[in-house]
N, C-alpha and C positions, 0 to 999 in steps of 0.2 A: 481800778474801778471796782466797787462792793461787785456784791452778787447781785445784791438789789437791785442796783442801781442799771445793772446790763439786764438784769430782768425785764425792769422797766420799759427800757430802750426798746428789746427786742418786742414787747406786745403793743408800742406804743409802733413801732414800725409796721408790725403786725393792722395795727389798725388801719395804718395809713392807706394798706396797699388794700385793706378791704376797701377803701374809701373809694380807691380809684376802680375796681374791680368791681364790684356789687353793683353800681346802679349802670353798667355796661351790660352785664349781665341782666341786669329789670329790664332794660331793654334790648334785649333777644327777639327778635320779629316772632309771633304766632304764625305757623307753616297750616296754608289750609289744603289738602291735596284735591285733584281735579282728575279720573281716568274716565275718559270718553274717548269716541271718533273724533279725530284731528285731521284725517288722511281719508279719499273715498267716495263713496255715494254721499254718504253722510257731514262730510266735514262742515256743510254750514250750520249744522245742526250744535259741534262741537262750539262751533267759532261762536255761536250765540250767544251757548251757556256760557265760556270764558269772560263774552262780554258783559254779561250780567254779572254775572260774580266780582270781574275787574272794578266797574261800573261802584257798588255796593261795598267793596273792601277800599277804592278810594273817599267815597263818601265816607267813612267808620274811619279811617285814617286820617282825613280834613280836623277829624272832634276827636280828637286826639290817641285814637286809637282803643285799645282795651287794659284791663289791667293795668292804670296806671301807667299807661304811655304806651305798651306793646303794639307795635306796627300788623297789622297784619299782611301775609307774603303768600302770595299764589304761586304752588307749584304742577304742573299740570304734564300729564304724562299721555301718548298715543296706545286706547287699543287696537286702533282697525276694526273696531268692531266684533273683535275677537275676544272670547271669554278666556282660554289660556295666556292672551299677552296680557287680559286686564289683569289676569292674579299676577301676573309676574310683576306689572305695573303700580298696584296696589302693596305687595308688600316692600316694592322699594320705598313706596310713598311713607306706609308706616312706619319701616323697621331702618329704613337710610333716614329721608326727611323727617321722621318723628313728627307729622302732622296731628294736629290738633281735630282735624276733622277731614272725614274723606268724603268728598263727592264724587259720584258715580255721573255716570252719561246717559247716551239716548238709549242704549239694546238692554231690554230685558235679561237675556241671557246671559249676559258681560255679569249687570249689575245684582242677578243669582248668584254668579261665583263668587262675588266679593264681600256679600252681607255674611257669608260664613265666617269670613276672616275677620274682618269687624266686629263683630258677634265675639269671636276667640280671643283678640285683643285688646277687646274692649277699645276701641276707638270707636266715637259715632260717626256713621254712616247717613247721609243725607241725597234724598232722589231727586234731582230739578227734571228728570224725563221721564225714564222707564216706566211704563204702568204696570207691570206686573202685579197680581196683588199679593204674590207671595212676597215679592220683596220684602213691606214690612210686616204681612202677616206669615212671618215665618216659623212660629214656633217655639224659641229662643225666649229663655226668660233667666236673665235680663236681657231684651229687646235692644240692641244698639241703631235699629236701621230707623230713621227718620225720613219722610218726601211731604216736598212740596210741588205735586204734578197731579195728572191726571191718573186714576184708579181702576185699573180694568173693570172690576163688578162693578164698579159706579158709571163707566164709562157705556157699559153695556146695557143699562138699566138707563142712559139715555138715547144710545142708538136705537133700541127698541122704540122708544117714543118720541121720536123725530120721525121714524119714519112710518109711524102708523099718523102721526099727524100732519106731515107733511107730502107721503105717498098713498096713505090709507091702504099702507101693506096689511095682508092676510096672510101671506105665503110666502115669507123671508126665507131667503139660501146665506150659507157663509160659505166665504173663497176667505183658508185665513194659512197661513205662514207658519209652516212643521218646526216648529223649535216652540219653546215655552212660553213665549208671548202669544201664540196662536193660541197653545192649548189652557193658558189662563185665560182667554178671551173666549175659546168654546165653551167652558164653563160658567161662565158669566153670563153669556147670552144664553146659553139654553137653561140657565137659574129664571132669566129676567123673563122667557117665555113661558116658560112652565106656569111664573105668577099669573100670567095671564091666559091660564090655560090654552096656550099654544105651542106650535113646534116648528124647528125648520125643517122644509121641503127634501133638505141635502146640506150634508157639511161637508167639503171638498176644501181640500189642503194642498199643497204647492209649496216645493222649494226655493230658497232665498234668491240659488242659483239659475232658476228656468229660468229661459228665453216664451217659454207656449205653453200656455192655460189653457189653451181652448177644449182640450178633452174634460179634465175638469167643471170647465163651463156651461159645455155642452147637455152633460149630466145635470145643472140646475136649469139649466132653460126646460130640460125637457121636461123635468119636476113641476115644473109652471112657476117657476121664483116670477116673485113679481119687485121685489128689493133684492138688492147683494150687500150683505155686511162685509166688508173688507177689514183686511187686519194683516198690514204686513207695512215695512218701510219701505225708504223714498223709491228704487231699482224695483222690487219682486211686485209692487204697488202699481208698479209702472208697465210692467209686462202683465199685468191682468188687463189694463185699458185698455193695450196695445189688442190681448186677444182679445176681449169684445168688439175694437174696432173691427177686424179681422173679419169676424162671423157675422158683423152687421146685428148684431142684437144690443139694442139701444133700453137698458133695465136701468134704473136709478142703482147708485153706487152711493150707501153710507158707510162711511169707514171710520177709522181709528185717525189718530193723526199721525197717521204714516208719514203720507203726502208731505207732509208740511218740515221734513227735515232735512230738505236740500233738492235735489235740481230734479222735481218731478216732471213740471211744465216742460220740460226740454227732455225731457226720458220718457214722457208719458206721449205727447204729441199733441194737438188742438182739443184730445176728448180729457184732457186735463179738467178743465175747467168744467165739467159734467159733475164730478166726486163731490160730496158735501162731505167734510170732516170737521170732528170735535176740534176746538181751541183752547186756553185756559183763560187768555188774553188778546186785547187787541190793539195797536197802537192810533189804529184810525180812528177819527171820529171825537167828538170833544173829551178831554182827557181830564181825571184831577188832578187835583197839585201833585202828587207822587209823579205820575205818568207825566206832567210838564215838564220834575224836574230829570226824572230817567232820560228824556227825550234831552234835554239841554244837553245833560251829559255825556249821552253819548255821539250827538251833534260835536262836540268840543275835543270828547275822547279818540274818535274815530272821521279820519278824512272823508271816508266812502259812504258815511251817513248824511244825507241831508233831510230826508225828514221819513216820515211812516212808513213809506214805500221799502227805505232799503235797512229798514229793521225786521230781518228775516233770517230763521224764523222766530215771531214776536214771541214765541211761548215757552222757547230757550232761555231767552233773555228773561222776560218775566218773570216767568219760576226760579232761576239762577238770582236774580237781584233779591226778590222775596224769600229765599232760601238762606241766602249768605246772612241776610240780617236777621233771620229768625236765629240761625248759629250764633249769630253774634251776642245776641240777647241771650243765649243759653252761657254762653261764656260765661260773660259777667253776673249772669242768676249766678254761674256754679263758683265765680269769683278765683275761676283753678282752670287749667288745662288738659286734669285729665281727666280720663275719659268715660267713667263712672261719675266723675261730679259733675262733668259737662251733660251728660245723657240724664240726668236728673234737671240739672237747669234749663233744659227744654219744657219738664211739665210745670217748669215755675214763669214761665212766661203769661202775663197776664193780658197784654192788649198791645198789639202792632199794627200802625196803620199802614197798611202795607200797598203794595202795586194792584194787584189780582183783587183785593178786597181786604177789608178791618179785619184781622185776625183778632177771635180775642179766648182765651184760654185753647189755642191751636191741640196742644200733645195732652195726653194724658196714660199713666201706665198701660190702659186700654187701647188709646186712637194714636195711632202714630203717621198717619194723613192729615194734612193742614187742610185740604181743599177739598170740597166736597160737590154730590151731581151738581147742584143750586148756582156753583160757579163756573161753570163751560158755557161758550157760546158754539153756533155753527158757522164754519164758513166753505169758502168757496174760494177757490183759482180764479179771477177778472183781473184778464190786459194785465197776466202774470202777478199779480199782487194779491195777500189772502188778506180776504174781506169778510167780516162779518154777513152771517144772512140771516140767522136765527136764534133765537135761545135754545138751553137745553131741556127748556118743560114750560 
């Protein structure tokens, strides 16, 4: 046989095996990572977002996926609510799964440690919970950290004004949570008083782990607080009520949406249902076609759903569905996977009608918040279900 001719052969063989090889390879699943509470006070909080994201990666996979067929594959990992497990959790997700995008969970402080790493590997980083507002104003330039939730300074700058119009507070106290979520929320609120030439009474903090506020407490009753800004999750949220129950002092309670991440009504006891907290979302009440078809889905997806009631909590889910497909659409702007062209194909997204409301030029090198004060509502604990009560202006 020439030389030629075994030349031939061999690139023509060559070929073959790309043949079989290559479009196995085009269809390599997109890994989207997932590090929240799974486990805990918090786990329904976890089980939400999963569901919304599940929910939103099956719907993008129904229409054929990304990239020319790419599946997308949810890999989702436990922190406990722990900032050292989320890093360790986080970079298996990047540096074993090689994900395409990493979602963070519900604690601030989890999702502080991990926008560094993000930041450093250039993976983008995406918030459906945490409000911190350092998250994504962190500094960082290029910026990898993207959220679709609620924003402490914005969140702040409505509690203020819910409760001057719905308590006609003068003399707000804060009871908030010693870790970084507290202390981005004391900032925001004494920003959002200051605008209004005012101040609070008393800022009183409390750890995650108390069982008793009431000294605490004490000190703002005696201040004359006439509102409490609350700021802490589902457990440390729960032991503030319990010490107001205690003392018998009966103050309007506006909070954060602590409450709202898993088994407060049953941690907190009957003055549960007193707390007014922020939402992003609600599932009650007449819905658009997004929200019809989120609802069908996860009617369909999940046994334990049968309708409003056991979509809890709704602002997990919400943000995690409206989040995954804002990534998605970043995807395909960036036409690539990694992760400088993906964190660019976020500020190429032009219009998404989404759950929570129309996005429409969401990101930009400046805003890395999709959602702004304009879309919060207030709700409330009734016969165990969170129901809308108010807007947030």
């Amino acid at each position: 046989m020439s030389m030629f001719r075994r030349s031939f052969i061999a690139a023509a063989a060559l070929a073959g095996l790309a043949g079989v090889f290559l479009p196995a390879h085009a269809q390599e699943s997109i890994k989207i990572g997932l590090v929240t509470a799974l486990s805990g006070q918090s786990a329904k909080a976890g089980e939400a977002i999963t569901r919304g994201l599940a929910v939103a990666i099956d719907e993008i996979n129904a229409k054929g996926g990304l990239l020319g067929g790419r599946k997308l594959e949810l890999v989702r990992r436990d922190d406990e609510g722990n900032p050292a497990k989320g890093v360790v959790a986080a970079r298996e997700l990047i540096f074993k799964e090689q994900v395409a995008v990493l979602f963070g969970g519900l604690d601030t402080p989890v999702s502080m440690a991990l926008v560094p790493i993000a930041n450093q590997e250039k993976v983008p980083f995406m918030g459906p919970w945490a409000a911190g507002t350092p998250i994504t104003k962190n500094g960082a330039n290029p910026n990898f950290a993207f959220r679709v939730s609620a924003v402490d300074e914005l969140v702040d700058k409505a509690m203020l004004q819910y409760a001057q119009k719905t308590f006609k507070s003068a003399r707000p106290g804060m009871i908030l949570v010693n870790n970084p979520w507290g202390e981005s929320n004391e900032k925001g609120l004494t920003a959002a008083l200051t605008a209004k030439n005012m101040k609070a009474v008393g800022i009183e903090k409390f750890e995650a782990n108390d069982v008793d506020v009431v000294p605490q407490l004490t000190r703002l009753r005696g201040a004359g607080a006439d509102v409490l800004f609350m700021v802490g999750n589902v457990g440390p949220s729960a032991q503030v009520v319990k010490s107001l129950d205690r003392m018998g002092w009966k103050v309007p309670v506006v909070s954060h949406w602590g409450p709202a991440g898993g088994r407060f009504t049953e941690l907190a006891g009957p003055s549960a249902k007193t707390v007014h907290f922020v939402q992003t979302y609600s599932f009650f009440g007449k819905q658009g076609p997004v929200g019809d078809k989120v609802m069908k889905a996860l009617m369909a997806k999940y046994p334990d759903i049968k309708g409003a009631d056991d979509v809890t909590p709704s602002v997990g889910v919400a943000n995690a569905y409206d989040a995954m497909q804002l990534a998605a659409l970043a995807i395909a702007k960036a036409g690539s996977t990694k992760g400088d062209e993906v964190r660019q194909g976020f500020y190429k997204i032009d219009r998404y009608e989404g759950l929570i409301k129309t996005y429409v030029k969401p990101f930009s090198p400046d805003v890395h918040d999709a959602v702004t004060e304009n879309d919060y509502v207030w709700a409330q604990f009734i016969d165990n279900r969170i129901l809308p009560v108010g807007t947030a202006n």
